[in-house]
MARDRENBA-101421 format. One record per atom (N, C-alpha, C, O): x, y, z; residue in three letters. Coordinates in steps of 0.2 Angstrom, whole numbers, padded with zeros to 4 digits, always signed. Layout:
BEGIN
XYZALA;...
% end
This chain:
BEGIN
-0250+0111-0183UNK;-0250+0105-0187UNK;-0243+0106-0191UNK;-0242+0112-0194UNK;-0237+0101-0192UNK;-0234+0102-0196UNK;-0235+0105-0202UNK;-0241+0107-0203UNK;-0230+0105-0207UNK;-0231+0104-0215UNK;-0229+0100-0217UNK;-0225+0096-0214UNK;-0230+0098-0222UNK;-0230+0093-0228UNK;-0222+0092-0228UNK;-0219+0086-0228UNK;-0219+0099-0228UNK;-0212+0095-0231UNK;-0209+0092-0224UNK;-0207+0086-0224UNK;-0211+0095-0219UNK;-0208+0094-0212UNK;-0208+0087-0211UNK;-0203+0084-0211UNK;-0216+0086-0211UNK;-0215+0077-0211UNK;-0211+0074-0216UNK;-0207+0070-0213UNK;-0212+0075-0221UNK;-0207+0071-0226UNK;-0202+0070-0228UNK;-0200+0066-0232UNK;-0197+0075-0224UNK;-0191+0078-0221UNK;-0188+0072-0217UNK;-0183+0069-0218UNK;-0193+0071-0210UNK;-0191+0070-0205UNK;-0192+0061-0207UNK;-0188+0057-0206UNK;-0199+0061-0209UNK;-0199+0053-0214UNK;-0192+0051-0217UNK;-0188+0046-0216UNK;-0192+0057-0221UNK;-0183+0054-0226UNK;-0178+0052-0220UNK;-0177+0046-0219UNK;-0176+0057-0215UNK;-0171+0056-0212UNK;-0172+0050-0206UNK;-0167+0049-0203UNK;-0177+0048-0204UNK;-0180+0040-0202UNK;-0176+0035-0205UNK;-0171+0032-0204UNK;-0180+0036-0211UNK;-0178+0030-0216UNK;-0170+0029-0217UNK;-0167+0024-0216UNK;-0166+0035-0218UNK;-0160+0033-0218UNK;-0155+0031-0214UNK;-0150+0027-0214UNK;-0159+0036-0207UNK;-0155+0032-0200UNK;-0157+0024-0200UNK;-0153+0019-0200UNK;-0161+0023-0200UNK;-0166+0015-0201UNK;-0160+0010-0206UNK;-0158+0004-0205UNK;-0157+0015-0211UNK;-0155+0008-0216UNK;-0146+0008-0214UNK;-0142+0005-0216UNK;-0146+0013-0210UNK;-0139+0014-0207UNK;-0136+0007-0204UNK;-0131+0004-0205UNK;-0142+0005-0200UNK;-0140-0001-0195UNK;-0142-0008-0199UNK;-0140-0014-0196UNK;-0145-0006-0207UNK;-0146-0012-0207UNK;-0141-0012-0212UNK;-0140-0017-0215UNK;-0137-0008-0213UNK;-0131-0008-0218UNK;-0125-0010-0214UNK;-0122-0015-0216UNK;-0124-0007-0207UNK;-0117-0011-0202UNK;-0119-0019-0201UNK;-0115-0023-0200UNK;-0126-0020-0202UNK;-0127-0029-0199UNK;-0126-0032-0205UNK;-0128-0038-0205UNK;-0123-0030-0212UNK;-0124-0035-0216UNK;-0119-0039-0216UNK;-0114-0035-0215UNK;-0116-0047-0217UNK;-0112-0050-0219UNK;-0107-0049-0224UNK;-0110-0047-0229UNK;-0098-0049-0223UNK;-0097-0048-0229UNK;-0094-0056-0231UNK;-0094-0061-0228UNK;-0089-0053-0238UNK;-0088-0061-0239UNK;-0081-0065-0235UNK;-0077-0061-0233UNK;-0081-0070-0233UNK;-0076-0072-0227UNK;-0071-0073-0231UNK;-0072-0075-0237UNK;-0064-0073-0229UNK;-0058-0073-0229UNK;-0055-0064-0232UNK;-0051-0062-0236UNK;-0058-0060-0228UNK;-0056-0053-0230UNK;-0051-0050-0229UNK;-0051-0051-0223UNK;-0046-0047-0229UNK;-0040-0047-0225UNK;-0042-0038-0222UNK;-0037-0035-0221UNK;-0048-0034-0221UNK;-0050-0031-0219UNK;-0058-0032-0216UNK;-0062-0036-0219UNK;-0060-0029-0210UNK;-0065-0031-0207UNK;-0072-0030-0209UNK;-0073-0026-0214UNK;-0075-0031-0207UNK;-0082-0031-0210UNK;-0082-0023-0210UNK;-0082-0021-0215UNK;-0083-0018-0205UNK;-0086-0012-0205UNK;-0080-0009-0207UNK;-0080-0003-0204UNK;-0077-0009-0211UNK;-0070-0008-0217UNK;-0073-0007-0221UNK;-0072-0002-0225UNK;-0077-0012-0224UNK;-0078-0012-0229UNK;-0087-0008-0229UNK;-0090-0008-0235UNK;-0090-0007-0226UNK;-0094-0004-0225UNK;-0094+0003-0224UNK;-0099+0006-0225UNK;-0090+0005-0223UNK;-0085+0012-0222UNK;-0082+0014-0230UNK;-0083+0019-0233UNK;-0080+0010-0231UNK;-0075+0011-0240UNK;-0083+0011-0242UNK;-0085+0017-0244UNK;-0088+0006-0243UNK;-0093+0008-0249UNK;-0097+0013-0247UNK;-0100+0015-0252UNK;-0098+0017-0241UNK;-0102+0022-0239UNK;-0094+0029-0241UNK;-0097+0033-0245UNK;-0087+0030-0240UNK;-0085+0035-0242UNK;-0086+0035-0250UNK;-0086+0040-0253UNK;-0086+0029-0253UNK;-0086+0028-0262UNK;-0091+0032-0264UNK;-0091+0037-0267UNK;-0098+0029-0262UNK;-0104+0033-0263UNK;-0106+0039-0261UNK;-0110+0042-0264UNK;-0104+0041-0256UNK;-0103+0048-0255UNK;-0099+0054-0257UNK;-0101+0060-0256UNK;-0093+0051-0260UNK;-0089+0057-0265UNK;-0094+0056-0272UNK;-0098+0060-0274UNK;-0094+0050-0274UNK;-0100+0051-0282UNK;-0106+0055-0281UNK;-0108+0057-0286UNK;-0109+0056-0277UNK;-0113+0056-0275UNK;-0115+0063-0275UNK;-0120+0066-0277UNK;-0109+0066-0270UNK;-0109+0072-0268UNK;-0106+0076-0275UNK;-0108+0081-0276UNK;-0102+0073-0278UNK;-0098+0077-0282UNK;-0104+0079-0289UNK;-0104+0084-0293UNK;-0108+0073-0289UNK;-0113+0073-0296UNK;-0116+0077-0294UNK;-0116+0083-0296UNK;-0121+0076-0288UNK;-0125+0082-0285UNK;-0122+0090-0285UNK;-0124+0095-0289UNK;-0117+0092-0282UNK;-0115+0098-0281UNK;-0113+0102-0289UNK;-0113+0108-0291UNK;-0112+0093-0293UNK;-0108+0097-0300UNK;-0116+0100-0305UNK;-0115+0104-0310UNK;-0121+0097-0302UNK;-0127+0098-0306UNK;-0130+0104-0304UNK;-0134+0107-0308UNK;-0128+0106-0296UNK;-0132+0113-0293UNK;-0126+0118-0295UNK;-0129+0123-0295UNK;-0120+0118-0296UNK;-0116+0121-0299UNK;-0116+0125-0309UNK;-0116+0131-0311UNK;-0115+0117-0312UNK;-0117+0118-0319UNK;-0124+0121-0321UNK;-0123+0126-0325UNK;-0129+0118-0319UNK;-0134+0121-0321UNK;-0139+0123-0316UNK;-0145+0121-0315UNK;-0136+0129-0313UNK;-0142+0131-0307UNK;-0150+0131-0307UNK;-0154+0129-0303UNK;-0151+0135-0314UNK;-0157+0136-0316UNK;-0163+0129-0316UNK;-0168+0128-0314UNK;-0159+0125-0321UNK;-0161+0119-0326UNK;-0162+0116-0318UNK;-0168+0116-0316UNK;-0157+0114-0313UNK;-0159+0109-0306UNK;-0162+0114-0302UNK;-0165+0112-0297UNK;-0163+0119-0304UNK;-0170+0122-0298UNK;-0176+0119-0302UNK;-0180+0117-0297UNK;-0178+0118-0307UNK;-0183+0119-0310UNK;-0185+0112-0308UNK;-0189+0110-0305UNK;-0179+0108-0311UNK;-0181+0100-0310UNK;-0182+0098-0302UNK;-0187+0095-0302UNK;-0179+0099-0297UNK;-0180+0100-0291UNK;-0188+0103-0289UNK;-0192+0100-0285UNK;-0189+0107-0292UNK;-0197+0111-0291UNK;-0202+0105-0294UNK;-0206+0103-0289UNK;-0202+0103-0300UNK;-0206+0100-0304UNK;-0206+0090-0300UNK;-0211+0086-0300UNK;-0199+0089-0297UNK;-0201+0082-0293UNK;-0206+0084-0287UNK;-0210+0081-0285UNK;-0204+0093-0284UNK;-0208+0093-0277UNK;-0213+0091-0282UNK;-0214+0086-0284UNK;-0216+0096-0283UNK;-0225+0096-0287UNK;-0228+0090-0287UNK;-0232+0088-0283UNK;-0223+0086-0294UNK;-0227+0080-0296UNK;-0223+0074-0294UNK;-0221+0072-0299UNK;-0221+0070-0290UNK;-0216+0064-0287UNK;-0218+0061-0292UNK;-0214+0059-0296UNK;-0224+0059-0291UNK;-0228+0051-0295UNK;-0226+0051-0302UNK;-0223+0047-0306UNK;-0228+0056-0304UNK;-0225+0059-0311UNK;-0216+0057-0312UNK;-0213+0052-0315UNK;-0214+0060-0309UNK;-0206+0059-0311UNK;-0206+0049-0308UNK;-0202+0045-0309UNK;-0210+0049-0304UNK;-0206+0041-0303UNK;-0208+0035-0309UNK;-0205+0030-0312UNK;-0215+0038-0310UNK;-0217+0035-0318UNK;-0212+0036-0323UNK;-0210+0031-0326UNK;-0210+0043-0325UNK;-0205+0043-0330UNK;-0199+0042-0329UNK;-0195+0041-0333UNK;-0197+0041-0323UNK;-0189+0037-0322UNK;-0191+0029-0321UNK;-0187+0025-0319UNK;-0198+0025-0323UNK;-0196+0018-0325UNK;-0198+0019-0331UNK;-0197+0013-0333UNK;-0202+0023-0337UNK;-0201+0021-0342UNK;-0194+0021-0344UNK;-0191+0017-0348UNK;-0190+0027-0342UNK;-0185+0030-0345UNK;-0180+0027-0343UNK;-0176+0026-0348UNK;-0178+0023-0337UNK;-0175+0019-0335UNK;-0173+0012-0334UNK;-0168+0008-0333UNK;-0183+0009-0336UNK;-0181+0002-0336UNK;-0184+0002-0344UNK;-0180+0002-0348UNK;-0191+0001-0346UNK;-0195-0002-0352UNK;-0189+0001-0355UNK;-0186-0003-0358UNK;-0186+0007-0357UNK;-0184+0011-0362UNK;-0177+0006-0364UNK;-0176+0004-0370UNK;-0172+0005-0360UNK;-0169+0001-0359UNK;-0167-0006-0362UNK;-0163-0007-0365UNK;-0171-0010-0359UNK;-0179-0016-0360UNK;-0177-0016-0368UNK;-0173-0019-0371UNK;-0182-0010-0371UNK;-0183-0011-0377UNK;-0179-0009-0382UNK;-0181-0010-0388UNK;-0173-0006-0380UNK;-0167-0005-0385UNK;-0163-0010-0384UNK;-0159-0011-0389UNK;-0162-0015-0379UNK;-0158-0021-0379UNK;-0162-0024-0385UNK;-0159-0026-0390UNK;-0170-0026-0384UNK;-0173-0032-0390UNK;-0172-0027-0396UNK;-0169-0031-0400UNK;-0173-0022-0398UNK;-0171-0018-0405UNK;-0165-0022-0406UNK;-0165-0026-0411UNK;-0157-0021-0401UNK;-0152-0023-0402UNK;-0152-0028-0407UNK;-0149-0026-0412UNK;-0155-0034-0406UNK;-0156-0038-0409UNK;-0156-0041-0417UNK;-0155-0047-0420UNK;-0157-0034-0420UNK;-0158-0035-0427UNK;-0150-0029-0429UNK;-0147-0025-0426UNK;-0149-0032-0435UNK;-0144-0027-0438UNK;-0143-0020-0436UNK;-0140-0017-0432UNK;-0149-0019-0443UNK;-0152-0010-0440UNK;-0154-0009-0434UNK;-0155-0003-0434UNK;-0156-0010-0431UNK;-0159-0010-0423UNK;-0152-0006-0417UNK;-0153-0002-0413UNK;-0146-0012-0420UNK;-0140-0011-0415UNK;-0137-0001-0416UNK;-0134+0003-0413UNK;-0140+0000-0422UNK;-0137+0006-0425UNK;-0138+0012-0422UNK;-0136+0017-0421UNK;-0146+0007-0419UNK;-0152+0016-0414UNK;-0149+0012-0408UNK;-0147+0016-0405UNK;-0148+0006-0406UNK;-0148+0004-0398UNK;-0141+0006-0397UNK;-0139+0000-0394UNK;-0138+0007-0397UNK;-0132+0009-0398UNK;-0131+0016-0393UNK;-0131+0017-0387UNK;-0132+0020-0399UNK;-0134+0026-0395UNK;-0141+0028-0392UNK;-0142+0031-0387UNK;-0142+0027-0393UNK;-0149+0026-0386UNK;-0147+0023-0380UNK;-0150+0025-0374UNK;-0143+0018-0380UNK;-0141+0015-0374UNK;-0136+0020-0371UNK;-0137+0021-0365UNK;-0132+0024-0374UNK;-0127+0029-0371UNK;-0130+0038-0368UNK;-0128+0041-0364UNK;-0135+0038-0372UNK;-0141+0044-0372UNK;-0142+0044-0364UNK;-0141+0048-0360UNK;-0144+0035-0363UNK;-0150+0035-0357UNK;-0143+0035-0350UNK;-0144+0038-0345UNK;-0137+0032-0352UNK;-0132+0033-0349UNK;-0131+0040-0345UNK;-0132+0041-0339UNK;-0130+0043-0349UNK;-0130+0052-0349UNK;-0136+0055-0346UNK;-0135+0059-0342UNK;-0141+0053-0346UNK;-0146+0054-0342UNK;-0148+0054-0335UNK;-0150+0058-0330UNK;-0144+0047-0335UNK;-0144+0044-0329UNK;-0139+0047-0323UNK;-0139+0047-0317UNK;-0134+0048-0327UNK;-0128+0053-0322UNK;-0132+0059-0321UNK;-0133+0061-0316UNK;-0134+0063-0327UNK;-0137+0069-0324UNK;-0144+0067-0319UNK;-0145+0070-0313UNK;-0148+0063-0321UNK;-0152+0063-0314UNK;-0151+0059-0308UNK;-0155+0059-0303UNK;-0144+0057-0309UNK;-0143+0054-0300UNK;-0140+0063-0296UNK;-0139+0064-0290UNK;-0138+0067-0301UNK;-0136+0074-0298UNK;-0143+0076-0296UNK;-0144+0075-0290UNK;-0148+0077-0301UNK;-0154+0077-0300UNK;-0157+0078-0295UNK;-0159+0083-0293UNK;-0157+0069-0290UNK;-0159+0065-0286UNK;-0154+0068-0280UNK;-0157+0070-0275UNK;-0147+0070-0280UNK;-0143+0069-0275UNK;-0147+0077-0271UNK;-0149+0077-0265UNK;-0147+0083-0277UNK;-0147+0089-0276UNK;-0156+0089-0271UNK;-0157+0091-0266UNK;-0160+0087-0275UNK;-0168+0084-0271UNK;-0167+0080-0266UNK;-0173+0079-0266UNK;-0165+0077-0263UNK;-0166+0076-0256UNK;-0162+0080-0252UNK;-0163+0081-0246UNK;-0156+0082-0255UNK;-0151+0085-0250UNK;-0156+0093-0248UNK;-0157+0095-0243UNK;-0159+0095-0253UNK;-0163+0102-0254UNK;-0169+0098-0249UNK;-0168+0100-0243UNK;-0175+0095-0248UNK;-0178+0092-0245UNK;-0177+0092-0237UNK;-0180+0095-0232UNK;-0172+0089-0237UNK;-0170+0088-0230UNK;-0168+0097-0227UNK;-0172+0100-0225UNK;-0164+0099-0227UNK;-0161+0108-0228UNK;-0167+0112-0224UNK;-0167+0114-0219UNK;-0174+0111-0231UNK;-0181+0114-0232UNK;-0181+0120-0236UNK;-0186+0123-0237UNK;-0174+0121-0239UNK;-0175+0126-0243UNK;-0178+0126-0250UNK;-0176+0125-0255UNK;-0184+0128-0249UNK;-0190+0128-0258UNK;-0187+0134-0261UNK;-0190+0136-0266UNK;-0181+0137-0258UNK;-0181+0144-0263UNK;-0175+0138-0271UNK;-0174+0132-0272UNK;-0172+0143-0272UNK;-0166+0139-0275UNK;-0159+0134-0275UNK;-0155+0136-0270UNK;-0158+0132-0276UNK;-0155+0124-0274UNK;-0148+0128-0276UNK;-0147+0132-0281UNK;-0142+0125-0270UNK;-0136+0126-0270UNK;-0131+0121-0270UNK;-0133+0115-0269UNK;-0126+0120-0271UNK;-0120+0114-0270UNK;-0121+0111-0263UNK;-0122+0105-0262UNK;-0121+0116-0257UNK;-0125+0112-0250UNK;-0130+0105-0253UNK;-0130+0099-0251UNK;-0132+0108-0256UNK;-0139+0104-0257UNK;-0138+0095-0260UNK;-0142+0090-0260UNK;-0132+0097-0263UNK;-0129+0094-0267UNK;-0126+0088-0263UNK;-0126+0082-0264UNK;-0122+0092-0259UNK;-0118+0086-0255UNK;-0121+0084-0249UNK;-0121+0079-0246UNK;-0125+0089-0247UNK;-0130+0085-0242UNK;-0135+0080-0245UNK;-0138+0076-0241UNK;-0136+0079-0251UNK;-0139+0073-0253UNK;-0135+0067-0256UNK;-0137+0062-0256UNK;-0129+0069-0257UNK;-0123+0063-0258UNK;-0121+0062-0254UNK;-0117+0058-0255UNK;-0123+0066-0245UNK;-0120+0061-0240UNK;-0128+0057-0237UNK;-0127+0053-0232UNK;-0133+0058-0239UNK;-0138+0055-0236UNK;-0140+0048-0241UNK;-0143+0042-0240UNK;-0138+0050-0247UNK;-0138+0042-0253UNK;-0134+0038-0251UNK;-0134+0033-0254UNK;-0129+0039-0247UNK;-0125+0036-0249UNK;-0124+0031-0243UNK;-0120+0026-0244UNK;-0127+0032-0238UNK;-0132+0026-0232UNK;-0133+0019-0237UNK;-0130+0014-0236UNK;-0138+0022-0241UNK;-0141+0014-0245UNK;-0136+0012-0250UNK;-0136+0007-0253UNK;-0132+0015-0252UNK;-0124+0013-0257UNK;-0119+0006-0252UNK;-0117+0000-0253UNK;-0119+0009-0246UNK;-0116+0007-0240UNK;-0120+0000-0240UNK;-0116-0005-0238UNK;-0125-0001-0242UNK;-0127-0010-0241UNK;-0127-0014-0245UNK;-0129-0014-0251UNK;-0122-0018-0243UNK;-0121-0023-0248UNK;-0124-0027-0251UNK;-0121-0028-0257UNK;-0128-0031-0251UNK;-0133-0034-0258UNK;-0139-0029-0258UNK;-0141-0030-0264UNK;-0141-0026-0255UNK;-0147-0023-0258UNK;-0148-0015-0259UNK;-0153-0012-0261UNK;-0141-0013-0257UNK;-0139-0004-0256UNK;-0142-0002-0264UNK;-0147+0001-0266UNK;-0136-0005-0269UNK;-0136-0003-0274UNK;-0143-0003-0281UNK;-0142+0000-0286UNK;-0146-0006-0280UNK;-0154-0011-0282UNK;-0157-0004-0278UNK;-0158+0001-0281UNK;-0157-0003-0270UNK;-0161+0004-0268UNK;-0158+0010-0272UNK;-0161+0011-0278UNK;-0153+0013-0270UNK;-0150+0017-0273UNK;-0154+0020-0283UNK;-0157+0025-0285UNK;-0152+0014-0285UNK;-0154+0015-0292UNK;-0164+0016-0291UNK;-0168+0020-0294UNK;-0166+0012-0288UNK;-0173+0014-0288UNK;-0174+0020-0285UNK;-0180+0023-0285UNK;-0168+0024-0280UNK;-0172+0030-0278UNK;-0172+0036-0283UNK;-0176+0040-0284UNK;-0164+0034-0289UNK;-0161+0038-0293UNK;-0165+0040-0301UNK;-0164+0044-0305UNK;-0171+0035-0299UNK;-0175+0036-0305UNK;-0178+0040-0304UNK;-0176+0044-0309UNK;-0182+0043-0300UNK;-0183+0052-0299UNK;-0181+0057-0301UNK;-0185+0062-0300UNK;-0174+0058-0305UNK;-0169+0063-0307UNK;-0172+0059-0312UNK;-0176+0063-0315UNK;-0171+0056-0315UNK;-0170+0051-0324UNK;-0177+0054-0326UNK;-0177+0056-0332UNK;-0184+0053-0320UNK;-0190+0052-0323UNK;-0191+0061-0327UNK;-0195+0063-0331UNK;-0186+0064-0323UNK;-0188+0072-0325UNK;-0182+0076-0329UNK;-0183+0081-0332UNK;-0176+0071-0329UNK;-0173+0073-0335UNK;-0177+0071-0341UNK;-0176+0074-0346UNK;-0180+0063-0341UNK;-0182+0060-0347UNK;-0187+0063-0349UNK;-0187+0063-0355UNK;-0191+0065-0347UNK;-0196+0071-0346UNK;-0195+0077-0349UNK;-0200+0078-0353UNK;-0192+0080-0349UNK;-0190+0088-0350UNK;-0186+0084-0358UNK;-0188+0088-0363UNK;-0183+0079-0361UNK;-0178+0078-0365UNK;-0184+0077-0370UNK;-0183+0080-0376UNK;-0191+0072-0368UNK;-0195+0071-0374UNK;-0200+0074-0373UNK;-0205+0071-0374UNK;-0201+0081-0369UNK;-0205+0086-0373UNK;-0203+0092-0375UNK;-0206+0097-0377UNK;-0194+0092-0375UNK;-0194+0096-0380UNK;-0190+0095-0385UNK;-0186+0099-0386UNK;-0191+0089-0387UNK;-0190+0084-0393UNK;-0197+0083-0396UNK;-0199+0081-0401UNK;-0201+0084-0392UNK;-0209+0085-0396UNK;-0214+0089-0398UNK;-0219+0088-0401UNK;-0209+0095-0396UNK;-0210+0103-0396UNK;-0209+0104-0402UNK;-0209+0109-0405UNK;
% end
């Protein structure tokens, strides 16, 4: 019988060959003075330097800190996918309506910049966990890990109306476990 990650693994790597093909058949817009698979080419190398570069700079900067959060998505997913939509969207959401009032704008302000910062560290997060996923390495997470997962994100970046909308829903997994770790030990 396989293992859990094997299948999961091989699941991931599915779906991304899956979304390859449907990233080359999308439409772009007419009168380009480059061809459709140009432009499908440019948005897949775009997101694959960010991608790889945030990932790699996350297994780099803090090896320790993304082994942990890498360990803590394997265990608990559901967990981190939960806290990457309060942290990413309700949290968001509700500092835009704070905005609203004078004092309100003073906390949504920086809170909105907070969540920004977050979100770059958990899309390294997110890059460094599937690149480590797919590899199979459960020991400690490396820069490999890193750009192998900024070259596998970077498939659904490559589609144009709908890459970017996936992408940020996979990127919440990094956010839910950054946002995670940030308010409990702010509660500590």
């Amino acid at each position: 019988m396989p293992s859990k990650q094997a299948v999961s693994s091989l699941g991931s790597l599915l779906a991304v060959l899956g979304l390859a093909g449907v990233a080359t058949a999308q439409p772009t817009a007419p009168g380009g003075s480059v061809g459709p698979a140009f432009n499908v080419v440019l948005r897949f190398g775009v997101g694959f330097v960010i991608l790889a570069v945030l990932g790699a700079a996350a297994a780099a900067i803090g090896p320790k800190y993304t082994t942990n959060a890498v360990r803590e998505i394997q265990d608990d997913l559901g967990g981190a996918i939960g806290w990457g939509v309060i942290v990413g969207i309700f949290v968001p959401i509700g500092l835009v309506i704070l905005a609203l009032t004078i004092i309100g704008a003073l906390i949504s302000i920086p809170g909105l910049l907070l969540i920004g910062v977050l979100s770059i560290v958990g899309t390294g997060i997110t890059a460094v966990w599937v690149g480590n996923s797919v590899i199979g390495d459960e020991g400690t997470v490396s820069t490999i890990d890193g750009v192998a997962g900024g070259l596998l994100l970077a498939v659904p970046s490559a589609i144009p109306v709908v890459g970017g909308l996936l992408l940020n829903l996979i990127t919440l997994v990094g956010l839910g476990v950054v946002g995670r770790g940030l308010y409990e030990e702010w509660t500590d």
